[in-house]
C-alpha positions as CSV (number, residue, x, y, z in Angstrom):
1,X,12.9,-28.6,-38.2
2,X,13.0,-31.6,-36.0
3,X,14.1,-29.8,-32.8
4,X,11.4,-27.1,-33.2
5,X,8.0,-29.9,-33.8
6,X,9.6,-31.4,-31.2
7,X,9.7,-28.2,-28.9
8,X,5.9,-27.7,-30.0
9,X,4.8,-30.8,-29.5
10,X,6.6,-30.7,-25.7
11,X,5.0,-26.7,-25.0
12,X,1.7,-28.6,-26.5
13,X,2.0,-31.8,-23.8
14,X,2.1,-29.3,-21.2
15,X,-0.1,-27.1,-22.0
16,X,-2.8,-30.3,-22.2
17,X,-1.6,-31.4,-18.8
18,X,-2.4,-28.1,-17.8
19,X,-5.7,-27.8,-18.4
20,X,-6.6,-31.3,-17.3
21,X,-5.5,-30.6,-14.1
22,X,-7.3,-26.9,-14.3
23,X,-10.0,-29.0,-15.8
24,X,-10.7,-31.2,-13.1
25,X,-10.2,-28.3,-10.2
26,X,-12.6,-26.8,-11.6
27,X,-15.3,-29.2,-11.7
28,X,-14.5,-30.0,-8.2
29,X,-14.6,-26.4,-6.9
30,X,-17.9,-26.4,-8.8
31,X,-19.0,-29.7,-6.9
32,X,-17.7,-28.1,-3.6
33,X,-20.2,-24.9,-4.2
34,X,-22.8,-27.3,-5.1
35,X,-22.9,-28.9,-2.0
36,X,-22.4,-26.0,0.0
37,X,-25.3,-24.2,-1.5
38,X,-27.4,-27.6,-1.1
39,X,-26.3,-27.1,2.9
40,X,-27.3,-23.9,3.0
41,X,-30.2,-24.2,1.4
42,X,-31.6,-27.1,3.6
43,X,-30.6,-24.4,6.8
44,X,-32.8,-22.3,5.3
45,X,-35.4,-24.3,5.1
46,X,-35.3,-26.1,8.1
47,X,-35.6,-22.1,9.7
48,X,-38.9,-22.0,8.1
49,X,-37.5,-19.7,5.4
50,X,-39.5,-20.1,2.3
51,X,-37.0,-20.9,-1.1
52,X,-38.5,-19.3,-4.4
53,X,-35.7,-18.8,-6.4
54,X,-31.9,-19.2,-5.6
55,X,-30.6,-16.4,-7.1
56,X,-32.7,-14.4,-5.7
57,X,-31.6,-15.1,-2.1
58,X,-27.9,-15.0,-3.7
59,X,-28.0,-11.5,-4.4
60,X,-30.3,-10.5,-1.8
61,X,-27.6,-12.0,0.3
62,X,-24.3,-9.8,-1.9
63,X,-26.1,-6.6,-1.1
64,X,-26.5,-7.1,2.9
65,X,-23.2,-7.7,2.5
66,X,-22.1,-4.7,0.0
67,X,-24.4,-2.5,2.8
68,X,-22.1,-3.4,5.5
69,X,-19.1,-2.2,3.8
């Protein structure tokens, strides 16, 4: 039984390791979209375009997009 808790305990290091990394790529793509929707956003403004509601200009944005397909 040693060899096998000791297999599950290695599968469960890795696995932990795993997700860290996942983990912390995550919160910086998520840091990485913040930023660029901040940029984007101040563009926006600074064309005079008034911001109500991000999501809003998000999917307004999608289905331009879908249309051109």
């Amino acid at each position: 039984m040693s060899d096998l808790s000791e297999s599950v305990r290695g599968f469960c290091m890795i696995q932990l390791e795993i997700l860290k990394e996942r983990r912390h790529r995550l919160r910086k793509d998520f840091q990485d979209c913040q930023i660029q929707e901040e940029f984007i956003l101040s563009v926006l403004r600074d064309l005079g375009q008034k911001i109500d509601n991000t999501d809003t200009i998000i999917s307004s944005l999608i289905d331009i997009e879908e249309k051109k397909k």
